[in-house]
N, C-alpha and C positions, 0 to 999 in steps of 0.2 A: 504494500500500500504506500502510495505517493501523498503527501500534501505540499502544496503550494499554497502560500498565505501572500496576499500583499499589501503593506501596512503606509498610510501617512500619503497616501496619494487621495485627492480631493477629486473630485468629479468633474467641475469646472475650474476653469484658469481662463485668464486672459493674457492676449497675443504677448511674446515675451516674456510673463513671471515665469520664472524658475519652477522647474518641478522635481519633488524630492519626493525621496521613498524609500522605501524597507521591504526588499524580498526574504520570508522565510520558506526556507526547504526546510522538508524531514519526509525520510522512505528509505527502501534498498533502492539504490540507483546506481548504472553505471557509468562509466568515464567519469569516476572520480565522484559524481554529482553536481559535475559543474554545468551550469545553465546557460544559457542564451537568453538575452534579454531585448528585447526593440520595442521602439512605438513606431508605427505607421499610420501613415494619413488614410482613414479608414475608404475613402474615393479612391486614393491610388495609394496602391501598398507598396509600390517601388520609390514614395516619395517618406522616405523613413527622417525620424529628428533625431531618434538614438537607436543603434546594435552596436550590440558587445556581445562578445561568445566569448565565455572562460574554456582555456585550454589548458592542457599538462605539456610540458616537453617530454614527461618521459609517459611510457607505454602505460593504460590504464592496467589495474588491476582487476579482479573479481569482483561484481559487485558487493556492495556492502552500504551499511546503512550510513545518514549523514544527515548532520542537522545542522543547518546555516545559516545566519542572519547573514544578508548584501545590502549596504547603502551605498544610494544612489543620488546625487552622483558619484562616481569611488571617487577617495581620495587621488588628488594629482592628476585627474583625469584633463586632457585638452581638451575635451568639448565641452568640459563644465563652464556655466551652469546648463542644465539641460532646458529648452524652451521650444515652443512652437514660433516662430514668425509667423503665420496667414492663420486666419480664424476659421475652423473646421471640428470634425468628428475625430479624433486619435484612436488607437487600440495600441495598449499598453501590454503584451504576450513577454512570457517568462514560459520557458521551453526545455524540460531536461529527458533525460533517455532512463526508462525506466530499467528495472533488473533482466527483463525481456526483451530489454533495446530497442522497446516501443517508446514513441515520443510522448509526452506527456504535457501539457499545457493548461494556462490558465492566462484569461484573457479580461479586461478592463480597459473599459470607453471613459474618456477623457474629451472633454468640451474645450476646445477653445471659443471664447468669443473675441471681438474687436470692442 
């Protein structure tokens, strides 16, 4: 069993405020447990404001269980602070591989207005 929780993200914002947040994991998952995170402009999902995919350099191991607060933005990140410029619909997707190496997702709509 997977949970994905997402904490401190607000529903609406306006064009440019910063948006901040708290991904928690906890389940068997594997690659580690590391996640993929983006928001896309729910009209066009090739027009993204944030992805990030945590990666290992070295080779994952067997899945195994993991529990993990991620803020966002991370520290020392270059695209911080994270915003929308144009006023629209977002979706806010956190994406990890479960013990099955099936994908696992949980997804949140985010309003920009002007």
């Amino acid at each position: 069993m997977v949970a994905i929780g997402i904490e401190g993200i607000k529903e609406r914002y306006r064009i440019n405020e910063p948006i901040e947040f708290s991904v928690i994991i906890k389940g068997i998952l594997s690659g580690n447990g590391f996640p993929r995170v983006k928001i896309t402009n729910e009209k066009d999902a090739k027009n993204k404001i944030y992805d990030m995919a945590f990666m290992s350099p070295l080779p994952t191991e067997r899945p195994k269980y993991t529990e993990q607060v991620l803020h966002f933005p991370r520290d020392k990140d270059r695209r911080a602070p994270i915003r929308a410029d144009e006023a629209g619909i977002y979706k806010l997707t956190v994406t990890v591989n479960t013990e099955a190496q099936m994908p696992y997702e949980v997804n949140r709509k985010i309003v920009v207005d002007s």
